[in-house]
PyMOL CGO cylinders between C-alpha atoms (Angstrom):
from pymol import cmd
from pymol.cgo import CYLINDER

trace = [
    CYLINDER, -9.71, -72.81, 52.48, -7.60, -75.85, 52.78, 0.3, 1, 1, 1, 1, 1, 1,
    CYLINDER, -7.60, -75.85, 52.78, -4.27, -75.78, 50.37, 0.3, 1, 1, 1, 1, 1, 1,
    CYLINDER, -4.27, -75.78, 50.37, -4.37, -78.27, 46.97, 0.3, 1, 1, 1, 1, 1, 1,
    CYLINDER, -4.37, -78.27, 46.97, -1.05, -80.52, 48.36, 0.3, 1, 1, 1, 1, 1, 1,
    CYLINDER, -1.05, -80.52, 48.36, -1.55, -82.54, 44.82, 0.3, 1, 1, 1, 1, 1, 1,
    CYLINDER, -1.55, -82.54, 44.82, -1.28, -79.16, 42.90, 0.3, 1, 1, 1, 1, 1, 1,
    CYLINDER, -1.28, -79.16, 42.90, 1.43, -78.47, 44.84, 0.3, 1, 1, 1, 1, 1, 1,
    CYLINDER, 1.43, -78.47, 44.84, 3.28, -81.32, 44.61, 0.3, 1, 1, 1, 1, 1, 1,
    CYLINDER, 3.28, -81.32, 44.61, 3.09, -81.73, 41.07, 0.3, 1, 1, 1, 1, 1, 1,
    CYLINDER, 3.09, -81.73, 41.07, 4.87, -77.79, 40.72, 0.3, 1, 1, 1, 1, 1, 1,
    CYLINDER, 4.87, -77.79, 40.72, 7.18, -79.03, 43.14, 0.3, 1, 1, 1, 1, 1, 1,
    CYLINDER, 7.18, -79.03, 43.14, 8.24, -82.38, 41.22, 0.3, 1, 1, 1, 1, 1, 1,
    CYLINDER, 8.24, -82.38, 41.22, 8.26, -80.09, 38.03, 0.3, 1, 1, 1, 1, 1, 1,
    CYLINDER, 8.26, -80.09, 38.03, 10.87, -77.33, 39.86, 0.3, 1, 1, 1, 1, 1, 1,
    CYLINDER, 10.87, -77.33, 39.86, 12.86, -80.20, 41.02, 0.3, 1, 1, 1, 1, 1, 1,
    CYLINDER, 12.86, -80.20, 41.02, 13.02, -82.07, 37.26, 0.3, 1, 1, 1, 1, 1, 1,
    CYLINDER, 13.02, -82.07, 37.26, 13.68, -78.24, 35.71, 0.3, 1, 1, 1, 1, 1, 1,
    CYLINDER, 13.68, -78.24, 35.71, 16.80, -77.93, 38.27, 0.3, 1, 1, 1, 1, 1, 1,
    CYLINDER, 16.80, -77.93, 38.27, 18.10, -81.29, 37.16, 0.3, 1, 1, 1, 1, 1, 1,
    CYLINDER, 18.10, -81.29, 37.16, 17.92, -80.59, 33.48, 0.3, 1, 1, 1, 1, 1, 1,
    CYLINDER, 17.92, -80.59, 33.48, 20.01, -77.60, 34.72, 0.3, 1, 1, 1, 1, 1, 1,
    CYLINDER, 20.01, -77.60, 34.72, 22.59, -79.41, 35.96, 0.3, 1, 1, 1, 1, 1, 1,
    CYLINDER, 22.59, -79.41, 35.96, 22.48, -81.93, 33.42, 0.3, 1, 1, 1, 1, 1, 1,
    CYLINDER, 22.48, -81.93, 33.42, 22.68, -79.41, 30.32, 0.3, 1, 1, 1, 1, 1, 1,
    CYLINDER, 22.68, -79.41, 30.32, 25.71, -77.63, 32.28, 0.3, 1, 1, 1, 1, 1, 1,
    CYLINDER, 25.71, -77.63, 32.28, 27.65, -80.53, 32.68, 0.3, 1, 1, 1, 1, 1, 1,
    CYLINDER, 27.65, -80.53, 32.68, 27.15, -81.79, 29.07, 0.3, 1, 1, 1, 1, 1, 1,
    CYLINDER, 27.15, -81.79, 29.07, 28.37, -78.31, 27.96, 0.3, 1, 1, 1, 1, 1, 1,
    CYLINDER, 28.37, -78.31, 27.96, 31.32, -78.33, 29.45, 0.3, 1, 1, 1, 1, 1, 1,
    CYLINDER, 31.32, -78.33, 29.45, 32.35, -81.36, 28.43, 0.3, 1, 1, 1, 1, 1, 1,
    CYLINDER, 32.35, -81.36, 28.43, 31.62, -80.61, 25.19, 0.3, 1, 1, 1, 1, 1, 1,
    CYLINDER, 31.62, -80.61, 25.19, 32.86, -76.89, 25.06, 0.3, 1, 1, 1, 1, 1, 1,
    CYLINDER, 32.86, -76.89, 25.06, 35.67, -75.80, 22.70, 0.3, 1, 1, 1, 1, 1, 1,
    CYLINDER, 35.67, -75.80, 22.70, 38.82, -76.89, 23.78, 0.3, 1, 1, 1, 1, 1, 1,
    CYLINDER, 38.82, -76.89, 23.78, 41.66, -74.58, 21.94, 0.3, 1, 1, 1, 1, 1, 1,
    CYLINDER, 41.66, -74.58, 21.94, 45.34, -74.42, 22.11, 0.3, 1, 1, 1, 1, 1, 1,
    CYLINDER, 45.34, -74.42, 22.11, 47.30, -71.64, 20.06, 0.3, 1, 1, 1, 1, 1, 1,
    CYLINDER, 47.30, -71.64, 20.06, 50.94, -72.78, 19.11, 0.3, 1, 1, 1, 1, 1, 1,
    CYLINDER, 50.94, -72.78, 19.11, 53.31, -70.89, 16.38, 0.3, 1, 1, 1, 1, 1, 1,
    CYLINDER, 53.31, -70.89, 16.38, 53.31, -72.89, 13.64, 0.3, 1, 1, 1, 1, 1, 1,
    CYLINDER, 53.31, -72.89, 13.64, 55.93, -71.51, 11.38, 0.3, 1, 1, 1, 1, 1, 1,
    CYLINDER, 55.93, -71.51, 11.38, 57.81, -68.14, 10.82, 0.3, 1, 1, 1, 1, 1, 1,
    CYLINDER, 57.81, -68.14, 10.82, 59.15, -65.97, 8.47, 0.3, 1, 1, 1, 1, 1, 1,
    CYLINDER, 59.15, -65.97, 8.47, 59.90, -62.40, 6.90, 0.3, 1, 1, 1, 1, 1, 1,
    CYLINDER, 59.90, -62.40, 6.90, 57.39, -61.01, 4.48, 0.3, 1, 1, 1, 1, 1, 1,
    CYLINDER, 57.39, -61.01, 4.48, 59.00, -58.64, 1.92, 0.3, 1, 1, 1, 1, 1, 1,
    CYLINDER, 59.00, -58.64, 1.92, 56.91, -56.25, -0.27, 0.3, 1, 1, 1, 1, 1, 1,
    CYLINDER, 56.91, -56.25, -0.27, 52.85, -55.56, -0.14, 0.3, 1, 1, 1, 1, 1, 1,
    CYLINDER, 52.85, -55.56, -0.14, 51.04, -53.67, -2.37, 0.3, 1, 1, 1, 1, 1, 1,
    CYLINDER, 51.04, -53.67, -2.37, 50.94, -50.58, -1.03, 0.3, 1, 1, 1, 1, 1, 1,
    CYLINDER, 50.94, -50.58, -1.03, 54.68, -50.63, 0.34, 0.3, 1, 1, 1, 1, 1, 1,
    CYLINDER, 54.68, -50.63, 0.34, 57.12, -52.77, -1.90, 0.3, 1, 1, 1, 1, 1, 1,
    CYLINDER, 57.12, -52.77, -1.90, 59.76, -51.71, 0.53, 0.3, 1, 1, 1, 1, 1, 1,
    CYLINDER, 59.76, -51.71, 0.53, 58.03, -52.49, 3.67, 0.3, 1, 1, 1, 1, 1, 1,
    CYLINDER, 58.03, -52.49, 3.67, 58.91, -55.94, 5.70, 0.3, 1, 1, 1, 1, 1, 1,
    CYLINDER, 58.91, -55.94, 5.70, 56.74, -57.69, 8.51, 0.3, 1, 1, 1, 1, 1, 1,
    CYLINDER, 56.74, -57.69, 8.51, 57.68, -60.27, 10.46, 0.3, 1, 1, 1, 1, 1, 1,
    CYLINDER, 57.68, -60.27, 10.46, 55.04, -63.44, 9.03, 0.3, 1, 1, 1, 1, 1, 1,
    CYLINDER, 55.04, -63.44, 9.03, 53.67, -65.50, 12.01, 0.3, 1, 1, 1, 1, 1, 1,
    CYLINDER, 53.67, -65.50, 12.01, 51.82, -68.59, 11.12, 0.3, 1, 1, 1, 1, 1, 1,
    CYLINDER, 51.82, -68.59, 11.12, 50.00, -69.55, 14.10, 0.3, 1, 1, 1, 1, 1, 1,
    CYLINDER, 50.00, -69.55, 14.10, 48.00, -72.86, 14.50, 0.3, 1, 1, 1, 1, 1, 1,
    CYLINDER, 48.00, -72.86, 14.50, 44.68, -72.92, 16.17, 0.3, 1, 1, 1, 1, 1, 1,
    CYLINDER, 44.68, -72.92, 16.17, 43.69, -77.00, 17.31, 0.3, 1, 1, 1, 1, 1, 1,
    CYLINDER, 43.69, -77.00, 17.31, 40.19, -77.46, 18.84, 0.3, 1, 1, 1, 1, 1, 1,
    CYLINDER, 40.19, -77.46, 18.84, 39.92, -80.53, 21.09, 0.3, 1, 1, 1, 1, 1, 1,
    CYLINDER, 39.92, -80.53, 21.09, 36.31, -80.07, 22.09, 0.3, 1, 1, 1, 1, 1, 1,
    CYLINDER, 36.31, -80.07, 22.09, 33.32, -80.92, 19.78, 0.3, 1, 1, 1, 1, 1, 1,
    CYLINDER, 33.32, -80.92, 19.78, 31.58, -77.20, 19.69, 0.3, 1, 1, 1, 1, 1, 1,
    CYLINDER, 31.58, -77.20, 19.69, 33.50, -74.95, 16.49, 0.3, 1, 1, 1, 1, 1, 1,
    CYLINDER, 33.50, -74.95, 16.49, 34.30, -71.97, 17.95, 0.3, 1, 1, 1, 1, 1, 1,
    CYLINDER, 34.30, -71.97, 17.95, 35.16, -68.23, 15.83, 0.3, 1, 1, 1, 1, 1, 1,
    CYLINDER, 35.16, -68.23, 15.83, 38.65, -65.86, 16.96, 0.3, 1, 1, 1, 1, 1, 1,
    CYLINDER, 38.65, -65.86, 16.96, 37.86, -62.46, 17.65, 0.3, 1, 1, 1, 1, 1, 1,
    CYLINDER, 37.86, -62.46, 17.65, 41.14, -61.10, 18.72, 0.3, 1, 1, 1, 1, 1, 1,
    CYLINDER, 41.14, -61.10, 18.72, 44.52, -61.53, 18.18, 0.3, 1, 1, 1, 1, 1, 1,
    CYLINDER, 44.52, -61.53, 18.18, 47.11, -59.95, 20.40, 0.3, 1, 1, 1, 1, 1, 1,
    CYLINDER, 47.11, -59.95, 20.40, 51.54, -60.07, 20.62, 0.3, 1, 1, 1, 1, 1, 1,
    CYLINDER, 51.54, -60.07, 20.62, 51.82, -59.86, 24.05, 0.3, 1, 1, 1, 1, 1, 1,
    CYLINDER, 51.82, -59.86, 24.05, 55.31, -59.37, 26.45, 0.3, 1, 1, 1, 1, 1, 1,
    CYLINDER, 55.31, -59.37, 26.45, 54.49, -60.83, 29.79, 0.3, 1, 1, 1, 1, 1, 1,
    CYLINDER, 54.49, -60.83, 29.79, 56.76, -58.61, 32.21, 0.3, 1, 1, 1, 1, 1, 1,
    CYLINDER, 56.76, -58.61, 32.21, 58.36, -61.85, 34.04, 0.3, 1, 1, 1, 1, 1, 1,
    CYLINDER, 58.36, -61.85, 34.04, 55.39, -64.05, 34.99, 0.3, 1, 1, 1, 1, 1, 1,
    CYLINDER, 55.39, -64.05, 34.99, 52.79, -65.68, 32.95, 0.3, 1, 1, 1, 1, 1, 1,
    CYLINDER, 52.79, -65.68, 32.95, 49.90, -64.95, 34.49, 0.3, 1, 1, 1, 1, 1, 1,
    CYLINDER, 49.90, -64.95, 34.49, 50.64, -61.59, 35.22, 0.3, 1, 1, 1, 1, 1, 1,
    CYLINDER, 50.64, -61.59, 35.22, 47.66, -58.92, 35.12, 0.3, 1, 1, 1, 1, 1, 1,
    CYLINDER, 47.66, -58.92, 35.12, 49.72, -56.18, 32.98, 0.3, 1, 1, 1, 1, 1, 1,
    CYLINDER, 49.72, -56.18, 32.98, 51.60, -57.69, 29.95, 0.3, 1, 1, 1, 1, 1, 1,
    CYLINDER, 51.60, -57.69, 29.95, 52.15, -54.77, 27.03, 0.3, 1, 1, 1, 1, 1, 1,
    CYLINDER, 52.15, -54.77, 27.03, 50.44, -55.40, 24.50, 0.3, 1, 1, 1, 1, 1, 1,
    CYLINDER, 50.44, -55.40, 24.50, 53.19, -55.03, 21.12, 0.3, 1, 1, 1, 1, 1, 1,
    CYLINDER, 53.19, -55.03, 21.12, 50.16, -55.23, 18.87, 0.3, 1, 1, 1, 1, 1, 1,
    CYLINDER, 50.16, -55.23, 18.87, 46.79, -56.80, 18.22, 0.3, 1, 1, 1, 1, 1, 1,
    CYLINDER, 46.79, -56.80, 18.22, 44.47, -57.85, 15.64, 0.3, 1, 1, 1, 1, 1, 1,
    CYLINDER, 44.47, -57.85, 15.64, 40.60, -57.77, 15.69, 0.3, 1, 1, 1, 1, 1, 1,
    CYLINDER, 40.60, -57.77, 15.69, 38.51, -58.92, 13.51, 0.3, 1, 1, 1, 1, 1, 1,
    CYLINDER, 38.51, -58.92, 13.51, 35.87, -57.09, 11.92, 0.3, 1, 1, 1, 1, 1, 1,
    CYLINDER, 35.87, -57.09, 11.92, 32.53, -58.88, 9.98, 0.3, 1, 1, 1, 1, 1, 1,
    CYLINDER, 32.53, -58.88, 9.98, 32.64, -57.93, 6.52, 0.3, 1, 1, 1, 1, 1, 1,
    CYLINDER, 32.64, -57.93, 6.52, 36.46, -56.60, 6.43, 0.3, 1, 1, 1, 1, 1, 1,
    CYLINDER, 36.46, -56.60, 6.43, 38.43, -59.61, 7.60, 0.3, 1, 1, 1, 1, 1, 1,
    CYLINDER, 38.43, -59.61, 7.60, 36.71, -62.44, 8.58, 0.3, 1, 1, 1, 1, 1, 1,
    CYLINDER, 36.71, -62.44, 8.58, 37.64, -64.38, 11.21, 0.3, 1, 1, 1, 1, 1, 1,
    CYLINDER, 37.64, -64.38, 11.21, 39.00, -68.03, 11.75, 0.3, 1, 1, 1, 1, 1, 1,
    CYLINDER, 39.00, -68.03, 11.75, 36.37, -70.44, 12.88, 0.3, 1, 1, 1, 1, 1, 1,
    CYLINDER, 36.37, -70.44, 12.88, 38.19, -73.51, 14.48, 0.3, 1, 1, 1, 1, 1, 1,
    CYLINDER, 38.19, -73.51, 14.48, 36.06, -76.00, 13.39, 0.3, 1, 1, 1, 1, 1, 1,
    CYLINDER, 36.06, -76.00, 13.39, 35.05, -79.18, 16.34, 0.3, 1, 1, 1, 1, 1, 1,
    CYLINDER, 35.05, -79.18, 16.34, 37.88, -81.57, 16.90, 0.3, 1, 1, 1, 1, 1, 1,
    CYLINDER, 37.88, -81.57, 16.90, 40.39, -79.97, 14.09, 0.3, 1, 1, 1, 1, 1, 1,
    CYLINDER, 40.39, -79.97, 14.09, 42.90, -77.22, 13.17, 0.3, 1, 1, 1, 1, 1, 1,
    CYLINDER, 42.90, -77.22, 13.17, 43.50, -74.32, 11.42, 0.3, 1, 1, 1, 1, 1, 1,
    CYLINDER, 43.50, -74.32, 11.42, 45.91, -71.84, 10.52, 0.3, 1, 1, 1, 1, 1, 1,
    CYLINDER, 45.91, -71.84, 10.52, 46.31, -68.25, 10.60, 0.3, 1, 1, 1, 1, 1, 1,
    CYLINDER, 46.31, -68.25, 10.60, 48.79, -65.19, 9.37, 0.3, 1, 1, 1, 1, 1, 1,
    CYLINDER, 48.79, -65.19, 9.37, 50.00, -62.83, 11.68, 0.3, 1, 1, 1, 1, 1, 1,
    CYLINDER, 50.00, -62.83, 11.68, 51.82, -59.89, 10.67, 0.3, 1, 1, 1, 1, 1, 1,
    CYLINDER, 51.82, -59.89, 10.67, 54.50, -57.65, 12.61, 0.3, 1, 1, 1, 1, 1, 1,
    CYLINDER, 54.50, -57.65, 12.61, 56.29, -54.45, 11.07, 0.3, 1, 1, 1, 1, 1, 1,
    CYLINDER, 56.29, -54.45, 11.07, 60.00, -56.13, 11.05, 0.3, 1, 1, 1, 1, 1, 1,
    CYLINDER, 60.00, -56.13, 11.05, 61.37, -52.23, 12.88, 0.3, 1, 1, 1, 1, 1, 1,
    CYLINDER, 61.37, -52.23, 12.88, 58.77, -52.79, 15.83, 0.3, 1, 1, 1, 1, 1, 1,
    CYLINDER, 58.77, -52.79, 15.83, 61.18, -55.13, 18.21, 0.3, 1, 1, 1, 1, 1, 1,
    CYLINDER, 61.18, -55.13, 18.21, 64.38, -53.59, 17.84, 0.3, 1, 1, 1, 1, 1, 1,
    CYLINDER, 64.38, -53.59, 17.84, 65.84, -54.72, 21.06, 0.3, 1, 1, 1, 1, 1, 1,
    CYLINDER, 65.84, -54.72, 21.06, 66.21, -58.16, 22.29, 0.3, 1, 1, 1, 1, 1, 1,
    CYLINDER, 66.21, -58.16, 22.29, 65.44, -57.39, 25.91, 0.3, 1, 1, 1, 1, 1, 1,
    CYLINDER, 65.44, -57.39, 25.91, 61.56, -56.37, 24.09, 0.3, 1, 1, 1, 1, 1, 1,
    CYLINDER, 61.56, -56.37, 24.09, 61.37, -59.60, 22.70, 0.3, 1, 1, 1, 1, 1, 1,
    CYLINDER, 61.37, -59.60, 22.70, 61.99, -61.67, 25.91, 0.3, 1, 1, 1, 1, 1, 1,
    CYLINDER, 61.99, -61.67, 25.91, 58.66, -63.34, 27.27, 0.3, 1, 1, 1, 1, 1, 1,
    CYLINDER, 58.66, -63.34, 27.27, 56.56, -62.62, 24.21, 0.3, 1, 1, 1, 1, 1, 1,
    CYLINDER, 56.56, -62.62, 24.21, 53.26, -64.99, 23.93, 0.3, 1, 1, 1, 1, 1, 1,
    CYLINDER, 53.26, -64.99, 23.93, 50.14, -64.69, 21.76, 0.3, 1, 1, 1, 1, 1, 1,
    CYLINDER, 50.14, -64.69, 21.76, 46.76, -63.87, 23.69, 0.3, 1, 1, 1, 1, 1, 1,
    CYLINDER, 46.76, -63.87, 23.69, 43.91, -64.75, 21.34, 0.3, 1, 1, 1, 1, 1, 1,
    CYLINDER, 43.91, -64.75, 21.34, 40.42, -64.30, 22.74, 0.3, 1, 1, 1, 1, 1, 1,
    CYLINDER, 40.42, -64.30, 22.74, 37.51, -66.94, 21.59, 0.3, 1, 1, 1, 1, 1, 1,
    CYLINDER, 37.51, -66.94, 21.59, 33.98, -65.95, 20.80, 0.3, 1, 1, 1, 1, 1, 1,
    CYLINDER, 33.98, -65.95, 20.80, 33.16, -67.81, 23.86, 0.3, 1, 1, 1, 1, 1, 1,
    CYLINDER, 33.16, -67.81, 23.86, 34.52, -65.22, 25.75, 0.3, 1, 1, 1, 1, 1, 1,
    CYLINDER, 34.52, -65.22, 25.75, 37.40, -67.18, 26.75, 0.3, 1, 1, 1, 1, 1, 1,
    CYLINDER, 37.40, -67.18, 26.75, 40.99, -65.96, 26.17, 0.3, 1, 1, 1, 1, 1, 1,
    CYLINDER, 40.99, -65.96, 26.17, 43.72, -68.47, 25.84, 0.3, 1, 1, 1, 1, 1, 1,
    CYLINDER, 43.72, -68.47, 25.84, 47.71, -67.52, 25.80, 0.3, 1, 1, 1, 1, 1, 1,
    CYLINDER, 47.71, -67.52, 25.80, 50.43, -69.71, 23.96, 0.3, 1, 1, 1, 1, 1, 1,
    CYLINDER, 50.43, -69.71, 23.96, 53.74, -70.92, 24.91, 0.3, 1, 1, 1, 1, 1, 1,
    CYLINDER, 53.74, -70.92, 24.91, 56.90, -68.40, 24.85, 0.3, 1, 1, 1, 1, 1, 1,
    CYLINDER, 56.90, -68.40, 24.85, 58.00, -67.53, 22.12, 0.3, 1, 1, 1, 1, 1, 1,
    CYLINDER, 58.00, -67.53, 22.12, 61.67, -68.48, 21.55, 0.3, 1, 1, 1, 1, 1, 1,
    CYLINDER, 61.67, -68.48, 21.55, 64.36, -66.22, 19.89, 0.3, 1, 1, 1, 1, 1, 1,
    CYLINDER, 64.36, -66.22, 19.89, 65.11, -69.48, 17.30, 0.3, 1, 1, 1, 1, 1, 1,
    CYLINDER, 65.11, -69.48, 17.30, 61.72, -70.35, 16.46, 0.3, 1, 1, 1, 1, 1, 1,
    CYLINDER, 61.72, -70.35, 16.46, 61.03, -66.83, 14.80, 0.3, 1, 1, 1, 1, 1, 1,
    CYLINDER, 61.03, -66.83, 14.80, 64.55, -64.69, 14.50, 0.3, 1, 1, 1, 1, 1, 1,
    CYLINDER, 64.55, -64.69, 14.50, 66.23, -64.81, 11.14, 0.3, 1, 1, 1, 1, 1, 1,
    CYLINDER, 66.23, -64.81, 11.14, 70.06, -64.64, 11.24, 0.3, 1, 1, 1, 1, 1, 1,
    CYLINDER, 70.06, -64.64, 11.24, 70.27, -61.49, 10.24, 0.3, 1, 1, 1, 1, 1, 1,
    CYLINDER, 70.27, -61.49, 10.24, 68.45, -60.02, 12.98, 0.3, 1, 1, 1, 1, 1, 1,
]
cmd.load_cgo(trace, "trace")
């Protein structure tokens, strides 16, 4: 029985137009994919809370801009100490916030804006100022992707008193 070469080349063209759609839909992704920076905004002390009116926290305002044209949600929020390097595989992690749905819901960065976000640190957690050399904030997206700020520098977020 002699092969159908039309049938054939027809599933052949149709493999060949599926690949290029492929490539076509990956490359329009990632041009379009989220495109977030983290930066610290502003800083402070936060006195008092509810359930301890003597308790303070350091009050991080972080800033969450979105380049790309696809919103994208924050899972994660970590304080992290990066040893010496930057892209070192072991920083220690000082502490981290995750987001839960239904108890805190998370910040959704909408397409080609900004938000803002609170971060909260117990004021006694970074007693010594060799622990608060090379700190950076590690926030991972809901793309999976994990993105790391600048340092953070002793006069952006120290108080005098400290």
């Amino acid at each position: 029985m002699e092969p159908d070469w039309v049938a054939r080349g027809i599933a052949i063209a149709a493999a060949g137009a599926a690949a290029t759609n492929v490539i076509f839909t990956a490359l329009t992704y990632r041009r379009v994919r989220p495109k977030v920076k983290v930066s610290l905004f502003r800083a402070g002390v936060r006195t008092g809370t509810e359930r301890n009116p003597e308790a303070s926290d350091y009050m991080f305002i972080l800033r969450f801009r979105n380049a790309g044209t696809t919103p994208v949600k924050v899972e994660r929020i970590e304080l992290v100490a990066y040893p010496r390097w930057y892209k070192s595989k072991n920083p220690e992690l000082v502490k981290g916030k995750r987001f839960h749905a239904g108890h805190d819901e998370p910040p959704v960065v909408p397409a080609l804006d900004g938000v803002t976000h609170p971060f909260y640190l117990p004021t006694g957690r970074l007693t010594d100022p060799e622990e608060r050399k090379h700190l950076r904030f590690r926030v991972l997206l809901s793309n999976g992707e994990s993105i790391v700020s600048p340092k953070l520098e002793d006069d952006e977020w120290l108080l005098p008193d400290d």
